[in-house]
N, C-alpha and C positions, 0 to 999 in steps of 0.2 A: 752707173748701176749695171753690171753684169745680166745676162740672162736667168741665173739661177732667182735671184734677188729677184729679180721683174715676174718670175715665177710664182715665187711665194708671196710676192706682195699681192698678186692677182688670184691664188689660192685663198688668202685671209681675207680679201676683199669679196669675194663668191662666200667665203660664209660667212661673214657678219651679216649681207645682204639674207642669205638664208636663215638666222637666227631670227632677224627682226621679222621675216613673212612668219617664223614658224610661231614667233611671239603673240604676231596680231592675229595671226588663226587659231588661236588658243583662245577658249569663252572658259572665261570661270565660271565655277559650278555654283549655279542658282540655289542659293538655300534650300527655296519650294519645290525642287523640284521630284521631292517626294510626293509632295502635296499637290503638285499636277497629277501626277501618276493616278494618284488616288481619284482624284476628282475625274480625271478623263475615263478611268473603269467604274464610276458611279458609285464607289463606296458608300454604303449608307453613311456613314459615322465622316464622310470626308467635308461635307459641308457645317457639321459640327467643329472640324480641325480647322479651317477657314476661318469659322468667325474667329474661333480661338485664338488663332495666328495675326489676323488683320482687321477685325471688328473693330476693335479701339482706333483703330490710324485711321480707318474709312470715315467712323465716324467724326474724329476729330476734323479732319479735313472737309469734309460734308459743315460741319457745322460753321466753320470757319469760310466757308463759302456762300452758304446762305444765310447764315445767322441767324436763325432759331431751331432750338433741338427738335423741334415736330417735323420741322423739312428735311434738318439732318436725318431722323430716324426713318423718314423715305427712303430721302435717298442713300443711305446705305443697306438700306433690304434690297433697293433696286438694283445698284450698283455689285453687290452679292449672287445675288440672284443672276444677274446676266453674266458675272464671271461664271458661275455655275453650268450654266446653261449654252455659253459659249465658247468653254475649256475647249474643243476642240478645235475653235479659230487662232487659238493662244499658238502661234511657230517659234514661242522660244529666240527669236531675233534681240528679243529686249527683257531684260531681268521680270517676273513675273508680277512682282510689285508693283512694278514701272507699268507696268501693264493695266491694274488694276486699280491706280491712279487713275488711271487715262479714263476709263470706264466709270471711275467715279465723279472728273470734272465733269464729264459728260453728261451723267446722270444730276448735276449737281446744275451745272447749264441747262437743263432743261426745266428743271423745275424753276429755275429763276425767270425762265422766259413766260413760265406757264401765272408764276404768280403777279409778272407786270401786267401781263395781259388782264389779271383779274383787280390789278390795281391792289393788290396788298401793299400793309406797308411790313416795313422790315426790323425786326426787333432786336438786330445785334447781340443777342447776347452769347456770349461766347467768343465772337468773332476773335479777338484778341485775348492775350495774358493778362492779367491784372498790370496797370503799371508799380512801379516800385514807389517807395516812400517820397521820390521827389517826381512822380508824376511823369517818369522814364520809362520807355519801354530797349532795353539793350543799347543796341547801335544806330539805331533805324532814329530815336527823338533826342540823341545825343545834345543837341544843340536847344534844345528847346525843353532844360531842367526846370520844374519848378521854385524859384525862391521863398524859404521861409516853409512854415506846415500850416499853411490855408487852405484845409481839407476843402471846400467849397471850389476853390479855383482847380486842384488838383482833379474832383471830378469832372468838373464843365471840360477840363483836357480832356480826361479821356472820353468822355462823349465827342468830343470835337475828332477826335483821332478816329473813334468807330466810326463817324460818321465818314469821314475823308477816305476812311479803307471801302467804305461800302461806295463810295461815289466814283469810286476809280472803275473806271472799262473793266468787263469780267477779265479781258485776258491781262490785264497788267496784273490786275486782283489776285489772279490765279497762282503766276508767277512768284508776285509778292508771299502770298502766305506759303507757298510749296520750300520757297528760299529762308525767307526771314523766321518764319513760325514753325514750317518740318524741319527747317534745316540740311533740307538737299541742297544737294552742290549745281550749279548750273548746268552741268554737264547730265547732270542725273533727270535734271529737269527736261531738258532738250529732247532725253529718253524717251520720260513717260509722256510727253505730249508730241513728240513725233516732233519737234519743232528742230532746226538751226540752231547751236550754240549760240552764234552769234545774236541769233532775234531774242532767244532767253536771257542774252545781256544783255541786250536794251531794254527788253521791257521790265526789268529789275531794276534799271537806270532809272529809267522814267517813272515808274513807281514811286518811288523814293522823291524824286524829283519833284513827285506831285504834293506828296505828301510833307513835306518839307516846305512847299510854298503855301501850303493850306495852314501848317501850324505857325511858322514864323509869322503870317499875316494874321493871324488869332491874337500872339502874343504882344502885337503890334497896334492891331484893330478891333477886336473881339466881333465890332459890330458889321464889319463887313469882309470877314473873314471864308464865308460862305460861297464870294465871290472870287475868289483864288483856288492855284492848284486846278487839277483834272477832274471833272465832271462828265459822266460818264457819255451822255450824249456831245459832246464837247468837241472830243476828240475819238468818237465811235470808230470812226474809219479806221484811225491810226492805231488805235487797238488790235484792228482785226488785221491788221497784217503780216 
């Protein structure tokens, strides 16, 4: 190879390298970020456009966190409310969604903490999708179809499932519904909770994992099914990390 060659080949090498920095320094443009604007000058009508835009996701995810609409309905005024109120904490580093997410597990964690403390119990409902006619929920109870249309057995499943979901550690929980039931991508998840890719895979893993040792031993056991799978005090730690 010639000088001029060792030239060019070290020209095309300086900019590919330049392309990819100009690549990753490039943020796409946040949908909301009208609706920051708005919000950060105090628009009257801007927390009207809010709920409008993200009412329904908040609360969905609120609900599927706590599992009854009365906590959800908290905590999504709260979690509203403190976007509102703390729009100018919001630096745009992370999609505003992703933001508002974060704000709403948070708000959605606190009131679970507030109602152990008061010893409530938990009413599931919502927590989950309907399963389908053979007592399936997607990808997640693949393994563990109902046979036959023995409506009796198909509900005691899904009781057995809401219950499994509510007994897993809030952070697997979290992960779980943000993946399996918003349908974020792990990466999106990692976002809105500030977390490691990497720890948002595992605790997706382990999720699944749980819940998958919980139903298989139902299908298996019924009677001692309860003592399978991840309970939330169980593996508290490894949750939290």
């Amino acid at each position: 190879m010639d000088r001029t060659e060792r030239l060019i080949g070290r020209i095309r090498h300086r900019r590919d390298v330049d392309e990819v920095r100009l690549t990753r320094g490039r943020r796409s443009i946040d949908p909301d970020a009208a609706l920051v604007e708005r919000l950060r000058h105090r628009e009257e009508a801007a927390v009207t456009a809010l709920v409008a835009a993200h009412g329904d996701r908040v609360y969905r995810l609120a609900i599927r966190l706590t599992g009854n609409s009365s906590d959800a309905e908290e905590v999504m005024q709260d979690a509203l409310w403190s976007a509102t109120r703390k729009i100018d904490s919001f630096r745009g580093t992370a999609a505003f969604l992703s933001w508002l997410y974060r704000i709403t597990v948070n708000a959605a964690y606190q009131k679970l903490r507030g109602r152990r403390r008061e010893g409530s119990a938990v009413t599931r409902e919502g927590l989950v999708p309907s399963l389908d006619a053979r007592g399936q929920h997607g990808e997640m109870v693949a393994d563990w179809s109902v046979k036959g249309e023995d409506l009796a057995l198909q509900t005691e499943l899904r009781t057995v499932l809401h219950t499994a979901i509510d007994d897993l550690p809030d952070n697997y929980r979290t992960t779980f519904v943000l993946h399996h039931l918003e349908g974020l991508s792990n990466r999106a998840i990692a976002e809105a909770l500030q977390l490691k890719l990497g720890a948002v895979k595992s605790r997706v893993h382990r999720a699944r994992r749980c819940l998958r040792k919980r139903l298989t031993a139902y299908m298996s056991d019924p009677a001692h099914a309860a003592h399978h799978g991840c309970v939330r005090s169980r593996v508290r730690n490894e949750g939290a990390r």
